[in-house]
N, C-alpha and C positions, 0 to 999 in steps of 0.2 A: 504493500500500500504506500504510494507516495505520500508525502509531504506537503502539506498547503502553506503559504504564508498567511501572514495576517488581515493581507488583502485580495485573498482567495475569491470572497465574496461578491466585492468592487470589482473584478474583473469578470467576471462572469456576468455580472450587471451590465455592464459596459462592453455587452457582446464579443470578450476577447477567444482567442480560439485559444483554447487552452492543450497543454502538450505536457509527457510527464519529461523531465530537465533534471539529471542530478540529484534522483529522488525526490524530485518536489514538481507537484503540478505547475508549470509556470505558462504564462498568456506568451504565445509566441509569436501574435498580430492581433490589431486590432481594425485599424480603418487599410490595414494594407502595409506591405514593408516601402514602398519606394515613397507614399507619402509620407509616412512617419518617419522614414530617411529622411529627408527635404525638410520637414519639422524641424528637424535638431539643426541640419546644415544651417538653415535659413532661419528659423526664430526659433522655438522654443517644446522638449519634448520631455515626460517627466516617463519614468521604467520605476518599475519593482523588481529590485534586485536582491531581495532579506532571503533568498536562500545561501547567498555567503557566506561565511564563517566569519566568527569575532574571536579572538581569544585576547584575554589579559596578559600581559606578562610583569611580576611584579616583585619588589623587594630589590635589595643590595646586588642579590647576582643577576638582577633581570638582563641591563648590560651586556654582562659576561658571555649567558646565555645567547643574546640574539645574534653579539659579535661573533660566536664561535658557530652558528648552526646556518647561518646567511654568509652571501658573500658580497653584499657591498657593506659600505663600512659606517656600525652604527654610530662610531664619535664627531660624526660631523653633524648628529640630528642636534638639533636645539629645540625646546619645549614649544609645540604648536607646530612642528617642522615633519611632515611624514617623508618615505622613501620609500620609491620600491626595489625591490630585492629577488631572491630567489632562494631556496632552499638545495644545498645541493646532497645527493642521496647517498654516497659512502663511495660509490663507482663510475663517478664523474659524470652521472643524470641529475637528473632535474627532479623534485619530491614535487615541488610547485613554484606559482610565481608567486609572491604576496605584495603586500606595504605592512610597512611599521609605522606607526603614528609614536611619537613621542609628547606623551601628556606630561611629566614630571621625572625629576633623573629620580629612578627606582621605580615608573610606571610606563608601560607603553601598551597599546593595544594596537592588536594584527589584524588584517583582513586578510581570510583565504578565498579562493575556488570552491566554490558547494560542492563539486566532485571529488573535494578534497579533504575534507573537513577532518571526518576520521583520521585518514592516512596521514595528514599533518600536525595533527593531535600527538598520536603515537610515536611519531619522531621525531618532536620537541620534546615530546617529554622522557623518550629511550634517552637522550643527552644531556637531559636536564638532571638525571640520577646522579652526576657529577656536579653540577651545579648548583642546584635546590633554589632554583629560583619559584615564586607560588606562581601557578597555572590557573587560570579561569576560564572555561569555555561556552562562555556566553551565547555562541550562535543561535539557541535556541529561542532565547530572551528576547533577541532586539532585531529591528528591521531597518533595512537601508533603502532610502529611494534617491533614486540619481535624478536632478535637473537640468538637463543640458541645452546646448544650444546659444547662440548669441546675445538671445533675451531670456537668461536665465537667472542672471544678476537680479534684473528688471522685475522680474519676474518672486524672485526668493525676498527682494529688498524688501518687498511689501508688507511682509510680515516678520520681519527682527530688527532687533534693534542695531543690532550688527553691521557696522559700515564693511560692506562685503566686495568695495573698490580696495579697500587697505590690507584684503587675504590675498596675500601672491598664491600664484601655483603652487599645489603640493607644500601648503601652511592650510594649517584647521586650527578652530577655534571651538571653544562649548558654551553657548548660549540659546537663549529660547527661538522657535519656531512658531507662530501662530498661537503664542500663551503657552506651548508647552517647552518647560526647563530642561537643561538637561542635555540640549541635543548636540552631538559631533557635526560642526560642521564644516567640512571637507570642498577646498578647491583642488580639485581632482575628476576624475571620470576615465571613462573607457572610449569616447567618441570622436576626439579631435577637437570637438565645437566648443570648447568649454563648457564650463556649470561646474555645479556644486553635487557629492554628495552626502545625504546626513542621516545622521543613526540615531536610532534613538528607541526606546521601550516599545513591546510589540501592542501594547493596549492605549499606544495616540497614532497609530497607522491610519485608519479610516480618515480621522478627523485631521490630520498633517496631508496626507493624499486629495483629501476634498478641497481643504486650505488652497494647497495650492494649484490646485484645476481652477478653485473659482479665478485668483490671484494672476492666474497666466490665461484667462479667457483674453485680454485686452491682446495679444502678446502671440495670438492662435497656437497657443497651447495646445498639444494633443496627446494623449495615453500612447507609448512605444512598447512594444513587444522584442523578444529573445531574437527573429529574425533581424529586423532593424538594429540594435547594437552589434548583431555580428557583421553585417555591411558597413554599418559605421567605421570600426576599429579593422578593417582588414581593410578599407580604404585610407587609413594611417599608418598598415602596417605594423598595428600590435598584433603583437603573441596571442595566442588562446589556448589555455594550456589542455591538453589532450589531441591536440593537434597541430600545432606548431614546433610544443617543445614538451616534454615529458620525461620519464625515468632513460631512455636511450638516449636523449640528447644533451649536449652540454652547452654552458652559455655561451662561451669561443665560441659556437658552431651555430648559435643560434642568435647570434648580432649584439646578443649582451652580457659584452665585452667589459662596456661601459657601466654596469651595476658588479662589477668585479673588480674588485680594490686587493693589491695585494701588499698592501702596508699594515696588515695585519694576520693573525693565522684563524684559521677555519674548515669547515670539511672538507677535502679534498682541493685544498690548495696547493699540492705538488701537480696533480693531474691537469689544472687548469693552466699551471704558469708556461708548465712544458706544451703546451697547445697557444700557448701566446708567445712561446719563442721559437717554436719549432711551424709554426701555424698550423691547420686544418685540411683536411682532405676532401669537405664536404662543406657547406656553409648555408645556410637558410637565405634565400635573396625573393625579391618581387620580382614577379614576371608581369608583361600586359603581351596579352593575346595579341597576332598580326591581322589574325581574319576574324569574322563572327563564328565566334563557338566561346562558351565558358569553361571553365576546368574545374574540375570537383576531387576533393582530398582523397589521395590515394592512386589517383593516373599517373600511370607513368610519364615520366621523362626524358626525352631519348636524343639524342645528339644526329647530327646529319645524316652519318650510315645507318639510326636506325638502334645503336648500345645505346643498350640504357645508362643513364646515369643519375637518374634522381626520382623522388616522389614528391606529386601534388601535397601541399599540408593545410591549404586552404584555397579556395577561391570561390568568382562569383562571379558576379556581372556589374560593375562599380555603375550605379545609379548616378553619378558625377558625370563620368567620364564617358559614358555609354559603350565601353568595351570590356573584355574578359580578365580580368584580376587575377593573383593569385601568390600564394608565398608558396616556395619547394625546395626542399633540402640538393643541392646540387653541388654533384662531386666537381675537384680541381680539374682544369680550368677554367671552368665554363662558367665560373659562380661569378665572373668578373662582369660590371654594371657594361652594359651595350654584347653581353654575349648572345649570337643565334642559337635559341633551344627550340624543341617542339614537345610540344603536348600529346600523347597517345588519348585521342577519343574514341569511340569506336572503332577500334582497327584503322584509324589514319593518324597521320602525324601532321599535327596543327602546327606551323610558326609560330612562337612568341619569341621575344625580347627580356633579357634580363636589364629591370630597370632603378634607377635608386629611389628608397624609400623617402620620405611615404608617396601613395599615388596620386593622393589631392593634397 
């Protein structure tokens, strides 16, 4: 039996077509993916995202902990400061991607993948037996809704006191939402477009959701579903983990490079540094289709005579751009930005372009 969030109800109201996502029933369209695309691009789209993961991490060794189980590097957060990171799994994969929000030195709260909940649980806390830092696994408790889009500011100003022009990127703050105290709220997202997202207890979801629907009617606010943020974020070229990057891939190989700090020690930091000084054999890159066809995770990749050398890890049909999208692991040489690849669809080999990220 899946999982519902707290806004189970409101979507189902709200005609969403509902799908089971990560053990939890989640709305995966409502008025349509390419409008509520165009929503966020263009003004303003709100998601229910509270099947993610929350964990606390907390106490003297919280620190310690996340320094040593993550690989970028947590002394450079500052309080209100999040980052994102990755967990890396003992044998140079990937457990997950996360953020660390840093509330207070000795407090930080994590956000995982719903996919991942459990299995990131487990392996924080297998390493934390050296550590002792206290664990709280909140996910169950609190919900997150994202606001994205250009008028999302506009849109959230309406109801806090929070001047929410003086939150940089990737800075959160806790203050009230619509009367309700308490809430994280997050310049951050999954979309490209900007907004906020904010967390907060799962018994003010209805009335913070309503809030702000009414709040973003001026602003053509619209309900967004699971398909629309994956079109979003693969048209910026984020990761998604279970298909991008996962326990077989490593972040060398998977462009995050750049959330990899080795001025300090952590799991499998011999594995990584020798793949940043010896490079990669294979590398995750964007491709854009040459002809009309779309590629879908898991097609082959095949070089001119036809050898394979790589797999589809996402793609689409970029609603910007009106052509064929896609991120895929591909072996040396070819991962280099202007290289000829093709795509196996149906028993033919499609042209694409490897091109650099992101595509909008």
């Amino acid at each position: 039996m899946d999982k519902r969030t707290a806004l189970f109800d409101k979507h189902v109201s709200l005609g969403a077509k509902m799908v089971p996502f990560a053990g939890f029933e989640m709305p995966v369209q409502y008025s349509g993916v390419t409008e509520e695309h165009f929503a966020v691009r263009e003004k303003v789209g709100i998601f229910d995202v509270s099947h993610m993961g929350q964990f606390f991490v907390e106490g003297p060794a919280a620190k310690d902990l996340l320094q040593y189980v993550t690989t970028n590097n947590v002394d450079t957060l500052e309080d209100g400061k999040a980052q994102y990171t990755c967990l890396p799994n003992g044998n140079g994969g990937i457990v997950d991607d996360l953020i660390i929000y840093k509330m207070t030195d000795g407090k930080y709260f994590v956000v995982v993948n719903a996919s991942n909940i459990e299995k990131d649980w487990n392996h924080i806390t297998k390493y934390n037996e050296k550590f002792g830092a206290k664990l709280t696994n909140a996910s169950d408790e609190m919900s997150l809704i994202a606001i994205q889009g250009p008028k999302a500011t506009d849109t959230l100003q309406k109801l806090t006191e929070v001047n929410l022009s003086e939150l940089p990127y990737y800075h959160f703050t806790v203050g009230s939402i619509a009367g309700v105290s308490d809430v994280i709220i997050s310049n951050t997202g999954y979309t490209g477009s900007g907004g906020f997202e904010i967390y907060f207890k799962n018994e003010n979801a209805v009335e913070i959701w309503e809030a702000l629907t009414e709040a973003g009617v001026e602003f053509g606010l619209i309900p967004c579903g699971l398909a629309s943020r994956d079109t979003l974020r693969l048209e910026k070229g984020f990761c998604l983990y279970g298909n991008d990057i996962d326990d077989t891939t490593s972040p060398m190989e998977a462009g995050l490079g750049w959330i990899t700090k080795f001025d300090k020690d952590f799991v499998n930091k011999e594995i990584f540094a020798k793949q940043k000084e010896e490079g990669v054999t294979r590398k995750l890159v964007g491709f854009e289709m040459q002809e009309r066809a779309i590629p879908r995770h898991d097609y082959l990749v095949v070089d001119a005579e036809g050898n394979e050398i790589g797999k589809v890890t996402s793609g689409t049909m970029s609603p910007m751009k009106s052509v064929g999208i896609g991120l895929a692991y591909v072996a040396k040489p070819h991962f280099k930005v202007g290289s000829d690849i093709f795509i196996q669809i149906r028993n033919k080999n499609i042209p694409a372009k490897v091109v650099k990220l992101p595509f909008v």
